[in-house]
C-alpha positions as CSV (number, residue, x, y, z in Angstrom):
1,X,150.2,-19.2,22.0
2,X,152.0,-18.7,18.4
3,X,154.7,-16.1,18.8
4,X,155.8,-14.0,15.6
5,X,159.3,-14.9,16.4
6,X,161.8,-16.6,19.0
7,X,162.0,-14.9,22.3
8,X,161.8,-14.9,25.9
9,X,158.5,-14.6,27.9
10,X,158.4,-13.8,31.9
11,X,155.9,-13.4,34.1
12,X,155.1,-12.1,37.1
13,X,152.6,-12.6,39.8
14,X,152.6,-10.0,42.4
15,X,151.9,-11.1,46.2
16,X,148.2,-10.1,47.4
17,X,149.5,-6.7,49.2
18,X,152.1,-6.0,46.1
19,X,149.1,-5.3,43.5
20,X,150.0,-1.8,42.9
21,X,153.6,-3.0,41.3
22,X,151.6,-4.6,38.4
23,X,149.3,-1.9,37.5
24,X,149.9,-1.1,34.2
25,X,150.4,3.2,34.8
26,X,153.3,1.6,37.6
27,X,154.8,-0.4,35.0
28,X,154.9,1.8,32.5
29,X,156.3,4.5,34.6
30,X,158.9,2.2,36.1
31,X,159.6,0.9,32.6
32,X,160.2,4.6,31.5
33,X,162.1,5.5,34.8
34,X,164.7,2.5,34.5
35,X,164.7,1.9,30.8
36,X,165.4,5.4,29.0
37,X,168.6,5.1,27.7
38,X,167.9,1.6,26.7
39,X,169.9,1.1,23.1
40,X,167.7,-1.7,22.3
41,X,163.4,-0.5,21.5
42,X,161.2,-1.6,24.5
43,X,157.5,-1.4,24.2
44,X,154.9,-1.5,26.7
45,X,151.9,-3.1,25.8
46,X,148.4,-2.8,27.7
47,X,146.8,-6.0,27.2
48,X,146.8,-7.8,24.2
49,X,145.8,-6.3,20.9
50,X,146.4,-2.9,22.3
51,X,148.5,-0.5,20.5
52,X,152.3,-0.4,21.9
53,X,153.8,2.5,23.7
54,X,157.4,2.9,23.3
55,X,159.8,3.3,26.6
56,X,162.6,4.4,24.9
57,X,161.3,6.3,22.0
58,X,164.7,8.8,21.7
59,X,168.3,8.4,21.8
60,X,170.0,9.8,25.3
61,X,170.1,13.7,24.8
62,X,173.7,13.6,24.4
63,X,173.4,11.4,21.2
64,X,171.5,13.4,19.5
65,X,172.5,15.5,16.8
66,X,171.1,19.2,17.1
67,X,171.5,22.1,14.3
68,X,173.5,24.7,16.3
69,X,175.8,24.1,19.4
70,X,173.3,26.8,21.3
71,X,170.7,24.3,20.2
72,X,172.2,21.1,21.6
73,X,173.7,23.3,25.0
74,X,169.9,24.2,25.8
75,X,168.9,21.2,24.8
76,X,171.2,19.1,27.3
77,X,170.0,22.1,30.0
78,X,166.7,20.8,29.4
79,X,167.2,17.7,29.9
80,X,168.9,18.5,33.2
81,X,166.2,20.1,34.3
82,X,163.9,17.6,33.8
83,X,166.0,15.1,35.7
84,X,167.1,17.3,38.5
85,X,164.3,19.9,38.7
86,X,166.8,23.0,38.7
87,X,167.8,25.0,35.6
88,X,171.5,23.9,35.2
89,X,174.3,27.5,35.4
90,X,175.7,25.7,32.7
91,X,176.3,22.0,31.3
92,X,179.5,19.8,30.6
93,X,179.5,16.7,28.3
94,X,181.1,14.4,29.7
95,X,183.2,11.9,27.5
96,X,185.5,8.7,28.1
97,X,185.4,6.6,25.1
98,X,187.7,4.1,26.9
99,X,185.2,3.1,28.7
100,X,182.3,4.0,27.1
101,X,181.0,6.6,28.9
102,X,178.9,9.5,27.9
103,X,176.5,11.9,29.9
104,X,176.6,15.9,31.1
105,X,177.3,17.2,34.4
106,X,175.2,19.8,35.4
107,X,176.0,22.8,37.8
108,X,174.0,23.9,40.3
109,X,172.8,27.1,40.1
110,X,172.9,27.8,44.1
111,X,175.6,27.1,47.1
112,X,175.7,24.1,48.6
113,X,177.1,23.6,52.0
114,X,180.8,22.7,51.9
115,X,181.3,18.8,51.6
116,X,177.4,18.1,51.1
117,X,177.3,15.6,48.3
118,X,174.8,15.0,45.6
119,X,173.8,11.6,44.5
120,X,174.5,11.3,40.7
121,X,172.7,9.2,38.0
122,X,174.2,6.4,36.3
123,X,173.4,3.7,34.0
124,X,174.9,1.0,33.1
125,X,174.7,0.2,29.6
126,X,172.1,2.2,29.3
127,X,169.7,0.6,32.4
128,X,169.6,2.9,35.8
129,X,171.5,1.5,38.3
130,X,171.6,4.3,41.1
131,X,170.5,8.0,41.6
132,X,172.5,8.2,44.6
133,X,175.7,7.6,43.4
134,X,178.3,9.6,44.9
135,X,182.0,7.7,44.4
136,X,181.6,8.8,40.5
137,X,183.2,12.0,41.5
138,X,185.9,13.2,44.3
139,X,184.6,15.2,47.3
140,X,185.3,18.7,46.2
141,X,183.1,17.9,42.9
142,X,180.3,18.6,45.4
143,X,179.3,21.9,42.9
144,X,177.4,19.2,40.1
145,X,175.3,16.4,39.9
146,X,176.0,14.5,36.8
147,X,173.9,12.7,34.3
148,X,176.1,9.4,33.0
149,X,175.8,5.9,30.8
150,X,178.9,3.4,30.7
151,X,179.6,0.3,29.4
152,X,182.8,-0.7,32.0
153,X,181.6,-0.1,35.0
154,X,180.7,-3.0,37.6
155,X,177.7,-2.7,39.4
156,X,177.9,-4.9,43.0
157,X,176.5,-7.9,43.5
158,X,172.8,-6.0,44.7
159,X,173.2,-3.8,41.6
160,X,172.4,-0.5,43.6
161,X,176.1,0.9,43.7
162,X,179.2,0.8,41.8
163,X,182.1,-1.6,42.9
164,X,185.0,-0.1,43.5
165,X,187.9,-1.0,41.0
166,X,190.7,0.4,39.5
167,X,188.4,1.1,36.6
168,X,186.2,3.5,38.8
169,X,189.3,5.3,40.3
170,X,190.5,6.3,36.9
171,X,186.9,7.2,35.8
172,X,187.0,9.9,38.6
173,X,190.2,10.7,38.0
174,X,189.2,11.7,34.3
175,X,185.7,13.2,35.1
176,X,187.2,15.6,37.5
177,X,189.7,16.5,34.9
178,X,186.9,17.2,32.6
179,X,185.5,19.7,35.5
180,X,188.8,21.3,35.8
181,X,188.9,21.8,32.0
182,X,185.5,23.7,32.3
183,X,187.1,25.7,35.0
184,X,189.4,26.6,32.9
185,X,187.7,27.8,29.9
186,X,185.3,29.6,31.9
187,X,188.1,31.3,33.3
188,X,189.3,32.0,29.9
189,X,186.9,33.1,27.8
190,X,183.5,33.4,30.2
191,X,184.0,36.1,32.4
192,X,180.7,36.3,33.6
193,X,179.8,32.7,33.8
194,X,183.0,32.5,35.8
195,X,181.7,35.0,38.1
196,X,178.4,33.7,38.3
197,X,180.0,30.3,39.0
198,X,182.6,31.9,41.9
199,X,179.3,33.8,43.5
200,X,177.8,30.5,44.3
201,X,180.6,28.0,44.7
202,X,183.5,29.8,45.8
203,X,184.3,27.6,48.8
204,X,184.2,24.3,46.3
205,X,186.9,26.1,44.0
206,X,189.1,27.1,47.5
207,X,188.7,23.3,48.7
208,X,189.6,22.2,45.1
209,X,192.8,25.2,44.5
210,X,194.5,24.0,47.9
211,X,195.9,21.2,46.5
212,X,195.8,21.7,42.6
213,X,198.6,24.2,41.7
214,X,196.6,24.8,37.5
215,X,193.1,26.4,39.4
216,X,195.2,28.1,42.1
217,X,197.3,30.3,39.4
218,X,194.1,30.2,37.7
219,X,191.6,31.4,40.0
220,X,193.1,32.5,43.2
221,X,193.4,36.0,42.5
222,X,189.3,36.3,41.2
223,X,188.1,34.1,44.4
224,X,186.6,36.4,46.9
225,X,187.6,36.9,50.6
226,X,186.5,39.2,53.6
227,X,189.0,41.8,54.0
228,X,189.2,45.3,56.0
229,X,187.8,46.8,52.5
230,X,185.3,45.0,52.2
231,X,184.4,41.5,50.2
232,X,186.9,41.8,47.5
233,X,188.7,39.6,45.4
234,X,192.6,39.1,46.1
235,X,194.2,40.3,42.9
236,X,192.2,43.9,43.4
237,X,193.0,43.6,47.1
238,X,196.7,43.1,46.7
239,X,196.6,46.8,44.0
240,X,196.3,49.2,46.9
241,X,198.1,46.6,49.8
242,X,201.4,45.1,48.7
243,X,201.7,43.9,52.2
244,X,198.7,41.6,52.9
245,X,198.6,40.8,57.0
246,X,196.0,37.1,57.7
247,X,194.3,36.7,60.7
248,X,194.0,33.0,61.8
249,X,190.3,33.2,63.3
250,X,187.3,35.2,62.4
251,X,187.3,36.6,66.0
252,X,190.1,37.7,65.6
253,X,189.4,39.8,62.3
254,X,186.7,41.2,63.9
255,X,188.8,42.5,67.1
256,X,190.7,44.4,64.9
257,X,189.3,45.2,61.3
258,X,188.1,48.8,62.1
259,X,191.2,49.6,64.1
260,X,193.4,48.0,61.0
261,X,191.5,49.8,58.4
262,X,191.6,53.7,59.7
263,X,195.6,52.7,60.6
264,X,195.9,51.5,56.4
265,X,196.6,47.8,57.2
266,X,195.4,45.1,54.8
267,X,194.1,42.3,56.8
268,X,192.5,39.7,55.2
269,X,190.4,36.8,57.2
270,X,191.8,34.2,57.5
271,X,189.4,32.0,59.6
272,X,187.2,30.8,57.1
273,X,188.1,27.5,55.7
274,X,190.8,27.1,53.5
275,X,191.4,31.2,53.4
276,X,194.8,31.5,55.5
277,X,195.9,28.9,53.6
278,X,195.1,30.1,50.1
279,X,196.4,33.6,51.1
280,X,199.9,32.8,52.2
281,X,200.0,31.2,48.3
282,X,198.7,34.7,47.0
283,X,202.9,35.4,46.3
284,X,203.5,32.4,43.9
285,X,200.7,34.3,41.8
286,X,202.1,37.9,42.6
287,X,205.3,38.4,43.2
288,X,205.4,41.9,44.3
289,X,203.1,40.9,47.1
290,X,204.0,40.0,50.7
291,X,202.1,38.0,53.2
292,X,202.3,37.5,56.4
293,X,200.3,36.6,59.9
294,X,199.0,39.4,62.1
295,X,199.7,39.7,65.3
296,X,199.2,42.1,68.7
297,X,202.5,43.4,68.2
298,X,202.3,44.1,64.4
299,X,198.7,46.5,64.7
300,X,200.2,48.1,68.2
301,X,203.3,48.9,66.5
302,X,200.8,51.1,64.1
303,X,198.9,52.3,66.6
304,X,200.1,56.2,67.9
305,X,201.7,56.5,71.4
306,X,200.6,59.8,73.6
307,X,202.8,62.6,74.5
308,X,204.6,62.1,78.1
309,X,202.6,64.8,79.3
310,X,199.0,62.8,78.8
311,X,201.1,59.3,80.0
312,X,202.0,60.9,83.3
313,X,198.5,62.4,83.3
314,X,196.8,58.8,83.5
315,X,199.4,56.6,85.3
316,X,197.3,56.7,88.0
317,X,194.1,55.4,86.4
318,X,196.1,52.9,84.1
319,X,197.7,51.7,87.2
320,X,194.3,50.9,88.7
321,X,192.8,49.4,86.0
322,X,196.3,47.0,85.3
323,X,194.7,46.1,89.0
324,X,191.3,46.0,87.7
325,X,191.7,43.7,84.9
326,X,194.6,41.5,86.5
327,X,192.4,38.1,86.9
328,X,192.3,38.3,83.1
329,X,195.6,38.7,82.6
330,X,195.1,41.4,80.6
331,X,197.8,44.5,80.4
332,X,196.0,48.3,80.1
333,X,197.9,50.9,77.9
334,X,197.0,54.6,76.0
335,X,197.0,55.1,72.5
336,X,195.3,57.6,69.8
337,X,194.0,55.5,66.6
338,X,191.6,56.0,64.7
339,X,188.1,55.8,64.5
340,X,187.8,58.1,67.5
341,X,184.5,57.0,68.1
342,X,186.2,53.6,69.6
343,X,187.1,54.1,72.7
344,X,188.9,50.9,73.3
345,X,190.4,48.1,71.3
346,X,190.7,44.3,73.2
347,X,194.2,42.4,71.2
348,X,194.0,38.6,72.6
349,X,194.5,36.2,70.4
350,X,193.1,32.0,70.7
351,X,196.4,30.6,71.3
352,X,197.4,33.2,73.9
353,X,194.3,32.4,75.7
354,X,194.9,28.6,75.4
355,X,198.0,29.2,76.7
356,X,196.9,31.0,79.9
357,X,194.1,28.4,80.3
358,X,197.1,25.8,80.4
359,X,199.5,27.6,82.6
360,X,196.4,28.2,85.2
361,X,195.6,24.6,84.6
362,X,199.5,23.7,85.5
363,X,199.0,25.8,88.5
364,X,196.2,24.4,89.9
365,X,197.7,20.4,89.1
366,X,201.1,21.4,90.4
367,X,202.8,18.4,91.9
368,X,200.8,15.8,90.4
369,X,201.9,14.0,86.7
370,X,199.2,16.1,85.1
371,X,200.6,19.6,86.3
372,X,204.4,17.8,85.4
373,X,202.8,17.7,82.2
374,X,201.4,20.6,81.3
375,X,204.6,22.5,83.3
376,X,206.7,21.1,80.5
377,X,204.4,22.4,77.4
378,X,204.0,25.7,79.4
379,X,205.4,28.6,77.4
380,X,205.7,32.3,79.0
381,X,201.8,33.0,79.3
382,X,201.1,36.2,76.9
383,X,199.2,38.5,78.4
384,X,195.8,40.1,76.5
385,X,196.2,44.3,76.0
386,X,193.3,46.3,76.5
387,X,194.6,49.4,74.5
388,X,192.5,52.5,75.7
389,X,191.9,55.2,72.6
390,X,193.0,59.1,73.8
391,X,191.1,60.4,70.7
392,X,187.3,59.0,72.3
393,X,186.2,61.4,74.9
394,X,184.8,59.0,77.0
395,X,188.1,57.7,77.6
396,X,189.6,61.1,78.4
397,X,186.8,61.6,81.1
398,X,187.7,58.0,82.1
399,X,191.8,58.3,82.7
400,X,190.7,62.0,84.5
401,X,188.5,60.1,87.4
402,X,190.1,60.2,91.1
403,X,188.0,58.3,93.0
404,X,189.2,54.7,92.8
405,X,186.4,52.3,92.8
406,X,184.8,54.8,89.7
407,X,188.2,54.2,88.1
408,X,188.0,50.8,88.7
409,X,184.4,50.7,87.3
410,X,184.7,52.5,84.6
411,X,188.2,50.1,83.3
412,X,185.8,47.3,83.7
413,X,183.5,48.3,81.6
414,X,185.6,49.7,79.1
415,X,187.2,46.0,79.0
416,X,183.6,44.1,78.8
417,X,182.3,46.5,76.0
418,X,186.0,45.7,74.0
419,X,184.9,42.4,74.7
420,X,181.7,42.0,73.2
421,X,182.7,44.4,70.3
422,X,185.2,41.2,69.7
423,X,182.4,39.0,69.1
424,X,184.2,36.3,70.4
425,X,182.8,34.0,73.6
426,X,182.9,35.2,76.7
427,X,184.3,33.9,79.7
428,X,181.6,33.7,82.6
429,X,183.7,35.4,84.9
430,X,183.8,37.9,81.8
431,X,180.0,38.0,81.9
432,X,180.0,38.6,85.1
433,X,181.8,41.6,85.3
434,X,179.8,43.3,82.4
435,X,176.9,42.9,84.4
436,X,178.4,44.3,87.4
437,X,180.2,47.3,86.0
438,X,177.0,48.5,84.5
439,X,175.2,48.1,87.9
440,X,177.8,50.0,89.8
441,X,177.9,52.4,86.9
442,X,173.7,53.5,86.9
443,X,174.2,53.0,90.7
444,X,176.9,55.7,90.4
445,X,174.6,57.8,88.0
446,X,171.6,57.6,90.4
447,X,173.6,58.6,93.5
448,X,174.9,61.8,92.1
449,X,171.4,62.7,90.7
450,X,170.0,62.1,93.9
């Protein structure tokens, strides 16, 4: 047939079970889906003689011109929305005229898990080549998924993925600049987009500040952390604690967080990822502030030792449950601290227990090349400190008791109540004696009802 002028015709004939490719509402959808940022007009025509539909009909969002900047930012949100199905916390353009790339980045509105990431979009001169592309960005970037069209970059030989070149590599390297630049300004002159931003993605801006000194000055002292007052940022934090103490596991925060906080110790915790870390870096940002690790020693040293009197008093009982609580490796002693309603406070730290486990495990292998092993890593095994509190009355009812297997009963359960208020796993033998202290204990109560 006579065509109106030179061009290129191709035609396609589906297999019998690939029909529904060719219908026209697929075509056209496909057409719109691949085709949208298109520079060049494309039509889709129904059958000839039928008016046209355009694919293309628009320039991409981000090269349109738009009255107001408000105008164009809620227009770009728009357009995120459309292609992501979230309203976007906020949008960043996303320029590299050395390689021809344009597009937004939009951030999600909601937490993600830490290292989850998102697929982003990307044309290649202006045809989709992947929704799931994730080597656009680095890792920590994990906060946005990003709208793009460039003219440099190589798709692979399948055209479903971008090769990697030294083209790409700078491309990320200049994209997550851009991000950091956002960072920044939010931080600057956005205080409450910045703490919008912070709510949700606080552990992408920790993963990101660990190794990039501009957003750790930046935005170390606004990040949140869990702390004996509470969830608080660093920078208020460090105003009423000039010496900040860091636990190295959650378990251990919670072993000690009410005991630390009614002593007037700032402890921060440090088990989450990337917290120790950041904290010990809170001095380069404020001088006047010290940091250091907590250890047993450093909250018993703040903890208030009893007159000889009451010592001499409960020698007897502490003696007994030293006995007691011996297979744990776990030392007894008095104290008064505060709250009074805690009548006992479990120190033990991970490594200490690791090292026990390895000196028992040295024991146990001695003689062989696998107990000469562990004999030579073996350090002096710490010992665990059940610290008893002479402020609860419970525990001044408990150090009174003459009979020995009460005593003994009594400095068990003491230890397997510490032990769950720890929150840390328990050992089965541990288990094991909870159960049976309790037994013996309503065994006790019944036979002196009875």
């Amino acid at each position: 047939s006579a065509r109106p002028r030179p061009g290129t015709t191709v035609t396609l004939t589906p297999r019998g079970d690939a029909g529904e490719w060719t219908r026209p509402s697929q075509v056209r959808a496909l057409a719109g889906h691949f085709g949208s940022l298109l520079r060049h007009p494309v039509t889709f025509f129904d059958g000839p003689g039928g008016p046209g539909a355009p694919v293309n009909p628009e320039a991409a969002p981000w090269a349109r011109s738009h009255p107001t900047p408000g105008a164009r930012s809620r227009a770009l949100a728009a357009y995120g929305e459309e292609v992501f199905g979230f309203v976007p916390l906020d949008t960043i353009e996303l320029d590299l005229p050395a390689v021809g790339l344009k597009g937004i980045a939009c951030v999600l509105p909601e937490a993600v898990p830490a290292g989850r990431r998102h697929g982003h979009r990307v044309h290649v001169k202006g045809m989709l080549l992947s929704e799931q592309a994730e080597e656009i960005l680095p890792d920590w970037a994990f906060f946005v998924r990003c709208v793009v069209d460039a003219e440099s970059l190589r798709p692979t030989a399948s055209r479903e993925s971008l090769y990697e070149d030294d083209t790409l590599a700078a491309v990320r390297d200049a994209l997550a600049d851009r991000l950091r630049a956002w960072i920044a300004r939010a931080a600057a002159s956005d205080p409450d987009l910045l703490a919008r931003f912070l709510q949700a993605h606080h552990l992408a801006v920790k993963s990101l500040a660990v190794h990039d000194d501009e957003i750790l000055r930046m935005l170390l002292p606004w990040l949140p952390f869990e702390t004996t007052d509470g969830h608080t940022t660093l920078d208020e934090f460090a105003r009423t604690h000039r010496t900040v103490l860091v636990t190295s596991s959650v378990e251990e925060f919670r072993q000690v967080a009410a005991i630390a906080s009614a002593a007037g110790l700032g402890v921060v915790n440090g088990g989450y990822t990337y917290d120790r870390e950041l904290v010990h870096r809170l001095p380069e940002i404020r001088s006047e502030v010290t940091v250091a690790d907590l250890d047993p020693a450093t909250l018993t040293a703040h903890l208030d030792p009893v007159d000889r009197e009451t010592e001499l008093a409960a020698a007897a009982y502490l003696a007994r449950a030293r006995d007691a609580l011996a297979v744990f490796d776990c030392d007894v002693a008095l104290r008064t601290f505060q709250p009074a309603s805690a009548p006992a406070l479990l120190v033990d730290s991970r490594e200490a227990r690791h090292e026990r486990t390895r000196s028992q495990l040295a024991r146990e292998q001695e003689g062989g090349l696998w107990g000469d092993i562990l004999g030579a890593l073996r350090q002096e095994a710490p010992r665990a400190q059940l610290i008893l509190n002479q402020l609860n009355p419970l525990v001044r009812t408990a150090v009174a008791i003459d009979e020995p297997e009460l005593a003994r009963t009594s400095a068990e359960a003491l230890y397997g109540q510490a032990a769950l208020l720890s929150r840390r796993p328990l050992r089965p033998a541990e288990s094991s004696l909870i159960n049976r202290s309790f037994l013996d204990l309503l065994a006790h109560a019944l036979r002196k009802d009875s």
